[in-house]
PyMOL Python script that loads the backbone (N, CA, C, O; Angstrom):
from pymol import cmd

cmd.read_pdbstr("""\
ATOM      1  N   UNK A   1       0.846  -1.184   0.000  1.00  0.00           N
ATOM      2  CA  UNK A   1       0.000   0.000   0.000  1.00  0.00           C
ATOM      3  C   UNK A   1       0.883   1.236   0.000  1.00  0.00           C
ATOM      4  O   UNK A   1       1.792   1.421   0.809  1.00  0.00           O
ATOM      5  N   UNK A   2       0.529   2.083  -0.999  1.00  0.00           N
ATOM      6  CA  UNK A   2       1.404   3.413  -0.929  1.00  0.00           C
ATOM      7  C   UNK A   2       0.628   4.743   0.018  1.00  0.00           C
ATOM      8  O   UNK A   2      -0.270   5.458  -0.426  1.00  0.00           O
ATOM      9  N   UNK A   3       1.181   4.837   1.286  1.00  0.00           N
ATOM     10  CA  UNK A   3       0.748   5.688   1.807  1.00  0.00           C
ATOM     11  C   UNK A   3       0.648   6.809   1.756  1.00  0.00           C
ATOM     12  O   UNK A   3       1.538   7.362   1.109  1.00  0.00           O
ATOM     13  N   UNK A   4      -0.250   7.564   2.271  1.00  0.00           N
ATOM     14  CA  UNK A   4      -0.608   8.969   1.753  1.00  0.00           C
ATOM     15  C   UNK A   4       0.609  10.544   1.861  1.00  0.00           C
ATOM     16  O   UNK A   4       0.707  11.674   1.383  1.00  0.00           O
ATOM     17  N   UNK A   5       1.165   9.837   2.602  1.00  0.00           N
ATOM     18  CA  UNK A   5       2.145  10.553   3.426  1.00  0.00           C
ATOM     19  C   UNK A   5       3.179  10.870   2.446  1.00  0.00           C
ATOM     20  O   UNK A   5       3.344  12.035   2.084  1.00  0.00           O
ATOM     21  N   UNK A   6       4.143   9.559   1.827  1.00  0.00           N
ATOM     22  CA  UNK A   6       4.579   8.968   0.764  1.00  0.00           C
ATOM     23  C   UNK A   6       4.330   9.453  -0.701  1.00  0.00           C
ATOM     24  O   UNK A   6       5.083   9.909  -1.562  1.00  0.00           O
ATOM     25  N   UNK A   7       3.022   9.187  -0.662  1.00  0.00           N
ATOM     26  CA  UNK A   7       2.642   9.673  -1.993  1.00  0.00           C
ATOM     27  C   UNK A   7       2.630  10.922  -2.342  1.00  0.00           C
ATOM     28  O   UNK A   7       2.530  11.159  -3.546  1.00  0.00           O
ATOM     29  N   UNK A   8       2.739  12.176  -1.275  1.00  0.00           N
ATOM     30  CA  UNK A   8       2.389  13.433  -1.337  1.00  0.00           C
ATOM     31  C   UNK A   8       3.681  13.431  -1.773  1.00  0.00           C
ATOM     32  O   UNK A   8       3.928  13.690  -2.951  1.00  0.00           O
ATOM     33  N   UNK A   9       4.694  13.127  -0.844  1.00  0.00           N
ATOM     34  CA  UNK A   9       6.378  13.261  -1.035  1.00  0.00           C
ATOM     35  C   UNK A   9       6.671  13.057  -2.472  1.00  0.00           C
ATOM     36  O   UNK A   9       7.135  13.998  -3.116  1.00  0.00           O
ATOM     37  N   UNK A  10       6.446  11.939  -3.020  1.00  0.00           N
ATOM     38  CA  UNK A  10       7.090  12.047  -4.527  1.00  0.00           C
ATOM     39  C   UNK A  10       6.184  12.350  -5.446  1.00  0.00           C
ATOM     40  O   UNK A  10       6.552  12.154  -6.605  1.00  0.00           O
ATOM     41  N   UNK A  11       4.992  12.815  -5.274  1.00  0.00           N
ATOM     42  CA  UNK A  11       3.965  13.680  -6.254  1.00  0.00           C
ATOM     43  C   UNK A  11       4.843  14.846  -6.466  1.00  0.00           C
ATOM     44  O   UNK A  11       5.568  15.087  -7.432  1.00  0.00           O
ATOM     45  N   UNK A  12       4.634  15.565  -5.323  1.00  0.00           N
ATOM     46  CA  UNK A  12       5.610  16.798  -5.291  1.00  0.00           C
ATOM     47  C   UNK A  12       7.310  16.903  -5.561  1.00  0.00           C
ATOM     48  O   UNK A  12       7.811  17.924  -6.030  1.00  0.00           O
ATOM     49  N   UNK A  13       8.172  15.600  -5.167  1.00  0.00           N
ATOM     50  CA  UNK A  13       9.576  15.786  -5.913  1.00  0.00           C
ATOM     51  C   UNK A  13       9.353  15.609  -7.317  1.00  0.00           C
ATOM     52  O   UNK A  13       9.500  16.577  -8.064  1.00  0.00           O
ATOM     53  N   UNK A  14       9.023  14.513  -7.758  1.00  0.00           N
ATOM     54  CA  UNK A  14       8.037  14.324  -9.538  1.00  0.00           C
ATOM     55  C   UNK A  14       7.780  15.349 -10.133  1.00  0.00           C
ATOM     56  O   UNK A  14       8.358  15.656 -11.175  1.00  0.00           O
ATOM     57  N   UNK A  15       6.693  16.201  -9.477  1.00  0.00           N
ATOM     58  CA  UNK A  15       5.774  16.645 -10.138  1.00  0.00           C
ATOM     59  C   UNK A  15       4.710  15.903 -10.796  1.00  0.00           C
ATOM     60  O   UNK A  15       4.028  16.475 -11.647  1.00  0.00           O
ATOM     61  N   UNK A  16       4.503  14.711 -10.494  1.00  0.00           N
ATOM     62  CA  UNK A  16       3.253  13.752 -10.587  1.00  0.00           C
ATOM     63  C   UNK A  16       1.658  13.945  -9.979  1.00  0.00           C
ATOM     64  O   UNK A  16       1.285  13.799  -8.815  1.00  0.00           O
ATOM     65  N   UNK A  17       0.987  14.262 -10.983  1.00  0.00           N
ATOM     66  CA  UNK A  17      -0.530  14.252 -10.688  1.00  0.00           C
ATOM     67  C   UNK A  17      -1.117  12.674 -10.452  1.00  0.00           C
ATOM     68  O   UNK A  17      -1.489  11.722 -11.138  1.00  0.00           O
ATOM     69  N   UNK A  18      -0.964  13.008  -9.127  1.00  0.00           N
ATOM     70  CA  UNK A  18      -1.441  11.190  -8.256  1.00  0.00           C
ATOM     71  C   UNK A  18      -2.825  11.204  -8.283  1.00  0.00           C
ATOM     72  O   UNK A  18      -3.245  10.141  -7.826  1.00  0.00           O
ATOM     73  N   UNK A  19      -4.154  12.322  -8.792  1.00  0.00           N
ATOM     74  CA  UNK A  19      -4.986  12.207  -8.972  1.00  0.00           C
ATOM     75  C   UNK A  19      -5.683  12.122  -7.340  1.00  0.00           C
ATOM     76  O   UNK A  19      -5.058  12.480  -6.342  1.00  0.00           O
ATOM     77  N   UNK A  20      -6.785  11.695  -7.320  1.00  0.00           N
ATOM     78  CA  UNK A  20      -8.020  12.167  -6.176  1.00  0.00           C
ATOM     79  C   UNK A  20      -7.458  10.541  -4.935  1.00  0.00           C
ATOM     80  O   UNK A  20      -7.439  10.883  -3.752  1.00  0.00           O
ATOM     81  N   UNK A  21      -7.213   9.587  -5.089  1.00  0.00           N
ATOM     82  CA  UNK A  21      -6.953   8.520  -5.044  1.00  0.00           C
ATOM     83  C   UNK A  21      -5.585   7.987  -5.278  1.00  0.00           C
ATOM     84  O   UNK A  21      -5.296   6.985  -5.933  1.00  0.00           O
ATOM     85  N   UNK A  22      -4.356   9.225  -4.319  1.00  0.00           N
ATOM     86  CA  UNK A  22      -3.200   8.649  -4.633  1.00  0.00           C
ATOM     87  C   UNK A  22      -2.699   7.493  -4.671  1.00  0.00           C
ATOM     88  O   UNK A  22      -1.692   7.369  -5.368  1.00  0.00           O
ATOM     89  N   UNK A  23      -3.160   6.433  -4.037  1.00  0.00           N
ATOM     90  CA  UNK A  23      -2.694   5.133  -3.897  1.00  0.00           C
ATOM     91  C   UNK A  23      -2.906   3.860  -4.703  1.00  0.00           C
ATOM     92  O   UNK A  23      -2.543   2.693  -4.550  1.00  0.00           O
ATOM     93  N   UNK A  24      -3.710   4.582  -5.726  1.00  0.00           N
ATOM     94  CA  UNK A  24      -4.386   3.776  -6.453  1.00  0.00           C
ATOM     95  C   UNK A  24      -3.539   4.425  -7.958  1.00  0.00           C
ATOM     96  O   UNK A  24      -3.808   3.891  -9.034  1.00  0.00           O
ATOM     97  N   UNK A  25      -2.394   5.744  -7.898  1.00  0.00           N
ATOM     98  CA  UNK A  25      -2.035   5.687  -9.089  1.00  0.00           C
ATOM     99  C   UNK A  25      -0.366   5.320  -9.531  1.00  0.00           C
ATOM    100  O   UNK A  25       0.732   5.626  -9.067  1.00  0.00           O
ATOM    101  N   UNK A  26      -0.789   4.599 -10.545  1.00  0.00           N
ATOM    102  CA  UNK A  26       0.556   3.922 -11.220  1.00  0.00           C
ATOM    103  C   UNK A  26       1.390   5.011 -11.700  1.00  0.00           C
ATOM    104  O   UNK A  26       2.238   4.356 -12.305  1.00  0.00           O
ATOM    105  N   UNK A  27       1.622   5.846 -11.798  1.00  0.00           N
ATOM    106  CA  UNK A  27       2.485   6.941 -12.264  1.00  0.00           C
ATOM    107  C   UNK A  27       3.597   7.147 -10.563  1.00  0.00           C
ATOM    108  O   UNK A  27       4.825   7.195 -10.498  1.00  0.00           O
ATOM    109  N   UNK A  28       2.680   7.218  -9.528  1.00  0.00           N
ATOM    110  CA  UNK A  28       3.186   7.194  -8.107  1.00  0.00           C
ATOM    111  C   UNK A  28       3.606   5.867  -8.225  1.00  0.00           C
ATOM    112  O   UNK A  28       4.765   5.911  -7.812  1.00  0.00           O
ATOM    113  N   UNK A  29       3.351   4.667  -8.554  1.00  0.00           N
ATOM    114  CA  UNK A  29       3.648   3.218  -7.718  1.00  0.00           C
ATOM    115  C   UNK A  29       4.660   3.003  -8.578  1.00  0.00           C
ATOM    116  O   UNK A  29       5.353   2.099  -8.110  1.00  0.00           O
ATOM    117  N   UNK A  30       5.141   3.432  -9.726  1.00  0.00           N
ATOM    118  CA  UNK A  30       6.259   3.760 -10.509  1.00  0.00           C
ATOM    119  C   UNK A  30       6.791   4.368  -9.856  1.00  0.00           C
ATOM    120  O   UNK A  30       7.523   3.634  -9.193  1.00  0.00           O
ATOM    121  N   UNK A  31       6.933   5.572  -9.526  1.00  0.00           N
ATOM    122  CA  UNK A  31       7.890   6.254  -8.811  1.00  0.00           C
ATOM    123  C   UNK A  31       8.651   5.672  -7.702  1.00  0.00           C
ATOM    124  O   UNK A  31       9.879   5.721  -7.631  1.00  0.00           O
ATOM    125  N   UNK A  32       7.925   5.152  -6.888  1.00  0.00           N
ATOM    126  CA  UNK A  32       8.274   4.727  -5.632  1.00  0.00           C
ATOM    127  C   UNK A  32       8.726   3.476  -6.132  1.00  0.00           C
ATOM    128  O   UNK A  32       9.666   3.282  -5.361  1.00  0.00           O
ATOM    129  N   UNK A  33       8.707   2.573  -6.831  1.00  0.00           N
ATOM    130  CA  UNK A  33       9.466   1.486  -7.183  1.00  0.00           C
ATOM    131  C   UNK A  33      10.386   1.723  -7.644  1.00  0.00           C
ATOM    132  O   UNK A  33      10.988   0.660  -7.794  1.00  0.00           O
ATOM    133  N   UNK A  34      11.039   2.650  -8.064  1.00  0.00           N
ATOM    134  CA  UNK A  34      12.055   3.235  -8.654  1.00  0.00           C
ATOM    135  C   UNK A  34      12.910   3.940  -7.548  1.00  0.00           C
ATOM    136  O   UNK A  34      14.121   3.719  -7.524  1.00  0.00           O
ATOM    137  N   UNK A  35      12.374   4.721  -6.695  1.00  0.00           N
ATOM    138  CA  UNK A  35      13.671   5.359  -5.696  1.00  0.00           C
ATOM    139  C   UNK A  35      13.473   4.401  -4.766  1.00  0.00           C
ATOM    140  O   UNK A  35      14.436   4.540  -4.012  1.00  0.00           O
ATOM    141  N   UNK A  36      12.572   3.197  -4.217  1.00  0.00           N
ATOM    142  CA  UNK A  36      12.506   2.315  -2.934  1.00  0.00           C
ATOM    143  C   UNK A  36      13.893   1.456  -2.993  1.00  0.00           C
ATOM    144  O   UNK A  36      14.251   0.860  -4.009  1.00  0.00           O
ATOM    145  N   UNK A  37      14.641   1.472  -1.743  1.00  0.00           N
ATOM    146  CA  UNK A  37      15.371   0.331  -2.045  1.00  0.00           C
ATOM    147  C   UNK A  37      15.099  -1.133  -2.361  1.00  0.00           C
ATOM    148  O   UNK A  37      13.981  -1.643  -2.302  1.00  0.00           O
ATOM    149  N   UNK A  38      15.881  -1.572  -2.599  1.00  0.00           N
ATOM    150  CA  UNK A  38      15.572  -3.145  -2.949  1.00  0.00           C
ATOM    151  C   UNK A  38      15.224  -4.208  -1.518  1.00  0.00           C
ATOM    152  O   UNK A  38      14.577  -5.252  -1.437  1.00  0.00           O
ATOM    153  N   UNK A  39      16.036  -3.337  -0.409  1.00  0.00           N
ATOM    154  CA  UNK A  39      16.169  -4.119   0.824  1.00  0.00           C
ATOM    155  C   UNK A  39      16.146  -3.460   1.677  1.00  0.00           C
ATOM    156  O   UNK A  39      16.847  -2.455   1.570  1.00  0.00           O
ATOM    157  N   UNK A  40      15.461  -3.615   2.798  1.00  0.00           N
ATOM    158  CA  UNK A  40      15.136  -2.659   3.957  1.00  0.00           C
ATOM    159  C   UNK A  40      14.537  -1.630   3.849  1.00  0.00           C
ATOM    160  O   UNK A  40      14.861  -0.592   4.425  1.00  0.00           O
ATOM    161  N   UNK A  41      13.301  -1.798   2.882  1.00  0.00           N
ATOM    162  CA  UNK A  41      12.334  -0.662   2.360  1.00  0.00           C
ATOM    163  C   UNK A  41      11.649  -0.542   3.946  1.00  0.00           C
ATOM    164  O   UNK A  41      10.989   0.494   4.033  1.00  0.00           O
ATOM    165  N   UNK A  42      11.650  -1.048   4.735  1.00  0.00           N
ATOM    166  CA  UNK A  42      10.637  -0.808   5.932  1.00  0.00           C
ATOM    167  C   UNK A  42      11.411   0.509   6.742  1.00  0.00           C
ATOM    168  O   UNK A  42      10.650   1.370   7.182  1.00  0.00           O
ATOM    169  N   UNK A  43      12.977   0.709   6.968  1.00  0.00           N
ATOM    170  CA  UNK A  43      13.152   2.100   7.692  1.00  0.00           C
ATOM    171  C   UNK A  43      13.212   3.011   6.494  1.00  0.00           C
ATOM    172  O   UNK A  43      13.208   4.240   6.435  1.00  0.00           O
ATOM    173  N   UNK A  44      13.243   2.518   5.991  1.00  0.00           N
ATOM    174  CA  UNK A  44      13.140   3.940   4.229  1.00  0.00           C
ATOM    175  C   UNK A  44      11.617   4.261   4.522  1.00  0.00           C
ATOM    176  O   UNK A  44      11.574   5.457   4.807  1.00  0.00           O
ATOM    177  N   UNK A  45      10.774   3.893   4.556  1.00  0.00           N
ATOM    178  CA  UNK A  45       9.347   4.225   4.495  1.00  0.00           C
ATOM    179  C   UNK A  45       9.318   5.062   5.342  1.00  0.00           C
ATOM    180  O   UNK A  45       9.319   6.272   5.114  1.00  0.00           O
ATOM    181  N   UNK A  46       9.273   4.301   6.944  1.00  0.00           N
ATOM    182  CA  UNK A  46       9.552   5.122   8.417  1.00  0.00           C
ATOM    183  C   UNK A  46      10.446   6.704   8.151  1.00  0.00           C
ATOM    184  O   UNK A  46      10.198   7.826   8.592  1.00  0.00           O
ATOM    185  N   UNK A  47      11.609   6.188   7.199  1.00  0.00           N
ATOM    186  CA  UNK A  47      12.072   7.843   7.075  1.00  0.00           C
ATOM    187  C   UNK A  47      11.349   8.876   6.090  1.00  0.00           C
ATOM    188  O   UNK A  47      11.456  10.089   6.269  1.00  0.00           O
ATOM    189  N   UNK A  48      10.740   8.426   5.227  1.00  0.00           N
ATOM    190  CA  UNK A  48       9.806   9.379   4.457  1.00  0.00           C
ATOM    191  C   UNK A  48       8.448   9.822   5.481  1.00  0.00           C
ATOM    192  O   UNK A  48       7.869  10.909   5.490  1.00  0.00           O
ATOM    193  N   UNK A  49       8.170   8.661   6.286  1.00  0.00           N
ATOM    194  CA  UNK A  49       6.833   9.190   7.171  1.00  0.00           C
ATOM    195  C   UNK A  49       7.152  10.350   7.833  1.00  0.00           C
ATOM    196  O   UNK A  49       6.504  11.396   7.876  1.00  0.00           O
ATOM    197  N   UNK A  50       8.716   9.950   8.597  1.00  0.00           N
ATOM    198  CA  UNK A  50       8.896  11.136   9.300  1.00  0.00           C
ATOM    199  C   UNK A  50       8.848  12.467   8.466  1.00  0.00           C
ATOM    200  O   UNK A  50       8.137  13.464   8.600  1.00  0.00           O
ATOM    201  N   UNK A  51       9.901  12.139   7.499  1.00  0.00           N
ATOM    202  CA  UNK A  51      10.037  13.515   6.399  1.00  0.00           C
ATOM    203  C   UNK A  51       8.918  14.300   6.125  1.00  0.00           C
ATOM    204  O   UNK A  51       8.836  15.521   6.256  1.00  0.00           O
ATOM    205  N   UNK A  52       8.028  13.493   5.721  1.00  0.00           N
ATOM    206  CA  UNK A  52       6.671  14.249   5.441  1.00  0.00           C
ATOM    207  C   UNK A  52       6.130  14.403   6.713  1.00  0.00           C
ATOM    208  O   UNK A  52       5.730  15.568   6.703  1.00  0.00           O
ATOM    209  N   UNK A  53       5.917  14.000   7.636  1.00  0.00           N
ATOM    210  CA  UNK A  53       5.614  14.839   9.234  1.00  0.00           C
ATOM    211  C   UNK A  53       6.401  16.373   9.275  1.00  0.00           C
ATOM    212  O   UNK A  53       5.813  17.446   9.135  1.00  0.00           O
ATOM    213  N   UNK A  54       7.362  16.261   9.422  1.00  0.00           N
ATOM    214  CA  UNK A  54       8.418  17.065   9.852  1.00  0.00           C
ATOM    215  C   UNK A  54       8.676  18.121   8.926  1.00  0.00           C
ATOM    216  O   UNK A  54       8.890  19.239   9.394  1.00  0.00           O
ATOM    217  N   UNK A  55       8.693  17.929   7.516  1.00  0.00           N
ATOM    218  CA  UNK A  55       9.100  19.175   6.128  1.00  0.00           C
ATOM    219  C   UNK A  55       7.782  19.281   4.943  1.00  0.00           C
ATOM    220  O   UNK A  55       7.149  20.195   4.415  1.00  0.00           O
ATOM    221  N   UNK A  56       7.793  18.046   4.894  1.00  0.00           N
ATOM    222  CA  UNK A  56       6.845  18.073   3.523  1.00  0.00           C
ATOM    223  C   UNK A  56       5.561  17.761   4.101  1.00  0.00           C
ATOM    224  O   UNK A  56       5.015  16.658   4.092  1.00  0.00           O
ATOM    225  N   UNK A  57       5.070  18.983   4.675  1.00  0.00           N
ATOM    226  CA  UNK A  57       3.428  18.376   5.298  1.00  0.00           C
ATOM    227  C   UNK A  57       2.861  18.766   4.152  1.00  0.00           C
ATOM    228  O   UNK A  57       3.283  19.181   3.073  1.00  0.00           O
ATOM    229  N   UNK A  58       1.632  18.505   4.700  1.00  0.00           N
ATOM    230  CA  UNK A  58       0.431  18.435   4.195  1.00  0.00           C
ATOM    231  C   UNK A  58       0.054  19.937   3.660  1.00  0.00           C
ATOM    232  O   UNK A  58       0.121  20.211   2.462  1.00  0.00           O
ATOM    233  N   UNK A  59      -0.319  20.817   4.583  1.00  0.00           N
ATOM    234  CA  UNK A  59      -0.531  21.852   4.597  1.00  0.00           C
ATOM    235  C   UNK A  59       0.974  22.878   4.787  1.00  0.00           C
ATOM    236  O   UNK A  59       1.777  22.350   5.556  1.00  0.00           O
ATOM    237  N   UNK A  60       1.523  24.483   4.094  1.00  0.00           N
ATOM    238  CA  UNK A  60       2.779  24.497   4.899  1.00  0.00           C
ATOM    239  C   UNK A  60       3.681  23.569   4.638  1.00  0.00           C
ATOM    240  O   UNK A  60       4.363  23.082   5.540  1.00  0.00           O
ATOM    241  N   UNK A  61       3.768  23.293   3.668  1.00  0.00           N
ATOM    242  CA  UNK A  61       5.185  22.738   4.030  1.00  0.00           C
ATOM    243  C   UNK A  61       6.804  23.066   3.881  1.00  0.00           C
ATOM    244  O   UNK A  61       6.977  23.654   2.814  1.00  0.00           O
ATOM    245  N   UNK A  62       7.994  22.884   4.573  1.00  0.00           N
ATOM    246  CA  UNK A  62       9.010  23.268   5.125  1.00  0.00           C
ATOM    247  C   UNK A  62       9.813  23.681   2.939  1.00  0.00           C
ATOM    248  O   UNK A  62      11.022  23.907   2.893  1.00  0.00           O
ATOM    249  N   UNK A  63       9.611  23.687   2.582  1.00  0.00           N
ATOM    250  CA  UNK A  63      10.615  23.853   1.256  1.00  0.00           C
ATOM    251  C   UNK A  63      11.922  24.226   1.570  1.00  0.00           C
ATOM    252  O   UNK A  63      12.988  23.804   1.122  1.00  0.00           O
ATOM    253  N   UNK A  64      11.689  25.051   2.380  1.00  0.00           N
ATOM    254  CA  UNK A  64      12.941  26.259   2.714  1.00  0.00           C
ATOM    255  C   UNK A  64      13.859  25.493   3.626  1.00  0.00           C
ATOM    256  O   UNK A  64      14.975  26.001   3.738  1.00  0.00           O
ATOM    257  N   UNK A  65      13.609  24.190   4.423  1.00  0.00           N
ATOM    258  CA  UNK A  65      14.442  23.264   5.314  1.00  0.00           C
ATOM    259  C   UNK A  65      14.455  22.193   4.383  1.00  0.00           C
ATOM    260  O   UNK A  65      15.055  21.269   4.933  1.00  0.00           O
ATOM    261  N   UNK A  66      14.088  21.857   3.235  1.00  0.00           N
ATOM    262  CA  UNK A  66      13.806  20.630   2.740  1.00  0.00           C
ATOM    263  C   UNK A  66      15.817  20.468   2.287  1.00  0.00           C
ATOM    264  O   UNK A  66      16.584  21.251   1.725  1.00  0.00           O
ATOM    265  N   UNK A  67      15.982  19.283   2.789  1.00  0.00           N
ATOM    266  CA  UNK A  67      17.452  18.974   1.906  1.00  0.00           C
ATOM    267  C   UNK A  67      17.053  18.222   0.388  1.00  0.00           C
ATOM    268  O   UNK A  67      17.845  17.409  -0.087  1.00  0.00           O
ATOM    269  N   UNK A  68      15.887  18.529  -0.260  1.00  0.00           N
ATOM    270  CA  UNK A  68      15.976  17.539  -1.548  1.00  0.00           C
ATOM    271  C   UNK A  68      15.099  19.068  -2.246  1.00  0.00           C
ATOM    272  O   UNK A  68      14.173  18.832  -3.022  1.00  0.00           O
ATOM    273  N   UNK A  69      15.378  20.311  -1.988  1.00  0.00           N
ATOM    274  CA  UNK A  69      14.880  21.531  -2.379  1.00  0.00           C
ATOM    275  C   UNK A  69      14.891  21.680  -3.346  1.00  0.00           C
ATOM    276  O   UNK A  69      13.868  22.001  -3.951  1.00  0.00           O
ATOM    277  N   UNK A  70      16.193  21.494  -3.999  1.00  0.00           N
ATOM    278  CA  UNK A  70      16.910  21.677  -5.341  1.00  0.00           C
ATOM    279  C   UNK A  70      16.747  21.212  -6.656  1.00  0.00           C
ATOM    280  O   UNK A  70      17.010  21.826  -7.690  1.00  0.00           O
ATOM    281  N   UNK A  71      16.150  19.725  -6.498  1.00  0.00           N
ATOM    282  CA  UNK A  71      15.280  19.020  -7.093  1.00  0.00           C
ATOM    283  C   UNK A  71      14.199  18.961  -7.263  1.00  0.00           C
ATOM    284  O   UNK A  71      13.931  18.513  -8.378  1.00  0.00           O
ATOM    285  N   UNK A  72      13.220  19.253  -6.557  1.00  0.00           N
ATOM    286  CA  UNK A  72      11.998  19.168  -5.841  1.00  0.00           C
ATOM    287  C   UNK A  72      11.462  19.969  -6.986  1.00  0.00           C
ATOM    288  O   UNK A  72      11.790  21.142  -7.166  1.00  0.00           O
ATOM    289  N   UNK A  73      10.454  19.176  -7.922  1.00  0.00           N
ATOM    290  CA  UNK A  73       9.465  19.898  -9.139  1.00  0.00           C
ATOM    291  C   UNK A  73       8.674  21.367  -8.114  1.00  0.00           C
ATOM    292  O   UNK A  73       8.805  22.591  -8.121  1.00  0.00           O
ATOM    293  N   UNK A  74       8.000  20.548  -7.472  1.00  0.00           N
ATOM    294  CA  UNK A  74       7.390  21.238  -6.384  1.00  0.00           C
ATOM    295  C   UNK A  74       7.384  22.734  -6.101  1.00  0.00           C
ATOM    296  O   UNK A  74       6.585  23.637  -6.350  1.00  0.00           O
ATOM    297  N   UNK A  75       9.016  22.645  -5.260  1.00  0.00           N
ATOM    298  CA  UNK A  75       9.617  23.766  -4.895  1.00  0.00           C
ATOM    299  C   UNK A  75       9.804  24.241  -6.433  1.00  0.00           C
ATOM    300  O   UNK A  75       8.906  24.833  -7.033  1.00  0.00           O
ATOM    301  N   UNK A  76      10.966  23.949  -6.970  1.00  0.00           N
ATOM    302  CA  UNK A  76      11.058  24.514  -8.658  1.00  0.00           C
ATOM    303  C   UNK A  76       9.786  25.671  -8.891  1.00  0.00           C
ATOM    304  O   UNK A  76       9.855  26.899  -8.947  1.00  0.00           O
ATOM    305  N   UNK A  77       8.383  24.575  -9.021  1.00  0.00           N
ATOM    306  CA  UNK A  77       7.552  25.357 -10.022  1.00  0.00           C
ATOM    307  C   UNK A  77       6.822  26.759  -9.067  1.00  0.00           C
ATOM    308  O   UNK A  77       6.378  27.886  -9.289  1.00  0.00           O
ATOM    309  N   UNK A  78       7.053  25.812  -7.884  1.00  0.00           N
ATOM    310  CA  UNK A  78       6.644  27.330  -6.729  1.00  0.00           C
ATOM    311  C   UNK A  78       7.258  28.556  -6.753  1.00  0.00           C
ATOM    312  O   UNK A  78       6.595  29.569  -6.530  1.00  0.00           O
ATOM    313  N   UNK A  79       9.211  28.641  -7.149  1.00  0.00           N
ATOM    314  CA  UNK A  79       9.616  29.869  -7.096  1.00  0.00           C
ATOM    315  C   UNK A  79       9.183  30.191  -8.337  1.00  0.00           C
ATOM    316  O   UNK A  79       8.440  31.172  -8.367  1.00  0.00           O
ATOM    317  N   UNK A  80       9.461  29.574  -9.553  1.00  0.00           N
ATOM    318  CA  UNK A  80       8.747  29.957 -10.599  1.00  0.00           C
ATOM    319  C   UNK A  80       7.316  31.160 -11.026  1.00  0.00           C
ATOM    320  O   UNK A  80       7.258  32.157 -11.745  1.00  0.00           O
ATOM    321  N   UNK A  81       6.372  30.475 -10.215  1.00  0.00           N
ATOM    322  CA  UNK A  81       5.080  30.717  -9.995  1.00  0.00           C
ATOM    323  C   UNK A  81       5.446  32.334  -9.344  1.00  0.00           C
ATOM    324  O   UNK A  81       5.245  33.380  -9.961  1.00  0.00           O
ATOM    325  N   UNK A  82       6.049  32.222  -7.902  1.00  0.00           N
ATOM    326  CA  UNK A  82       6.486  33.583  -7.317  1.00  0.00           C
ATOM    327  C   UNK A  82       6.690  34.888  -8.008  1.00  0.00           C
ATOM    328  O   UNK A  82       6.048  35.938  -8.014  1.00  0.00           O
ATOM    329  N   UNK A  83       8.062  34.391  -8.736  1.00  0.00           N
ATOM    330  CA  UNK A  83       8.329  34.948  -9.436  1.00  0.00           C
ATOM    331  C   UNK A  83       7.616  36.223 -10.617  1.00  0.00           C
ATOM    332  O   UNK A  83       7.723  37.440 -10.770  1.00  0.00           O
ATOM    333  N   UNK A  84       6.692  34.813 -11.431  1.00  0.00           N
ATOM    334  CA  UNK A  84       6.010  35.665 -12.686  1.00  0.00           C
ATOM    335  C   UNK A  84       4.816  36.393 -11.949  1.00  0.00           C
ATOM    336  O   UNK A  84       4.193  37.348 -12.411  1.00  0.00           O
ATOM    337  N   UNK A  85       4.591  35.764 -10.686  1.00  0.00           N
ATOM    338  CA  UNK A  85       3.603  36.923 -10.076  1.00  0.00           C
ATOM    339  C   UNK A  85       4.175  38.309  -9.465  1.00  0.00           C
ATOM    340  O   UNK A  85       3.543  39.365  -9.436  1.00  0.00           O
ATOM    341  N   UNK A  86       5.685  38.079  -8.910  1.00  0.00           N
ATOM    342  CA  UNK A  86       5.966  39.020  -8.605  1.00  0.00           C
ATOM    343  C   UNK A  86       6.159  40.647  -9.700  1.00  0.00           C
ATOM    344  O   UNK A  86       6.135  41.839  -9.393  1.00  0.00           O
ATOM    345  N   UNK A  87       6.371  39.825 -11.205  1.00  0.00           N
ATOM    346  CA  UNK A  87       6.861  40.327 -12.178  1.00  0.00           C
ATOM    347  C   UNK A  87       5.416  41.303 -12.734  1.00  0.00           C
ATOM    348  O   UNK A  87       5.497  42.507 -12.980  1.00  0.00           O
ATOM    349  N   UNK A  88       4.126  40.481 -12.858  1.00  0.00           N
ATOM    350  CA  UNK A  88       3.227  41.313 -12.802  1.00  0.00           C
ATOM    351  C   UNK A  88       2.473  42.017 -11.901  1.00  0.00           C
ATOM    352  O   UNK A  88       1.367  42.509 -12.126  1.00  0.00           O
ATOM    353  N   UNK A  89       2.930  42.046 -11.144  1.00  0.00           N
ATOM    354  CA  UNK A  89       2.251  42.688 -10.055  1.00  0.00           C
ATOM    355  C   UNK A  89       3.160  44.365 -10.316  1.00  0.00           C
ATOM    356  O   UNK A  89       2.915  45.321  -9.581  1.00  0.00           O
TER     357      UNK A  89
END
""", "prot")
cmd.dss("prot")
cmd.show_as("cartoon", "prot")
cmd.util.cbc("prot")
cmd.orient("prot")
């Protein structure tokens, strides 16, 4: 089961539209089969739960503490976004 927690995390490093029913989409269950390790996926999980507790919530979340910032579609399209608003404004 791909948890919700999880799924928010690499929607947002992606930039993947996980749709209404993240757990149910293959674009996410791709993803995560792809960065999961092969072995000892159980404290890898535990460390994304925390991660997304702690930086990548739900609501608010930490960008500005995130150590995977740089990458992060997410963050990316957010300063982006800032930006061209700042530009018309």
């Amino acid at each position: 089961m791909l948890d919700t927690n999880v799924a928010r995390i690499l929607q947002r490093f992606f930039g993947i539209d996980g749709g209404k029913v993240k757990s149910r989409s293959p674009e996410l269950w791709e993803a995560a089969e792809r960065v999961a390790p092969k072995q000892q996926v159980g404290p890898w999980n535990l460390g994304l739960l925390d991660f997304g507790a702690a930086v990548c919530t739900a609501r608010n979340p930490r960008c500005g503490e995130c150590p995977l910032q740089q990458q992060c579609e997410y963050k990316i399209s957010s300063e982006v976004n800032s930006r061209l608003i700042a530009e018309l404004s």
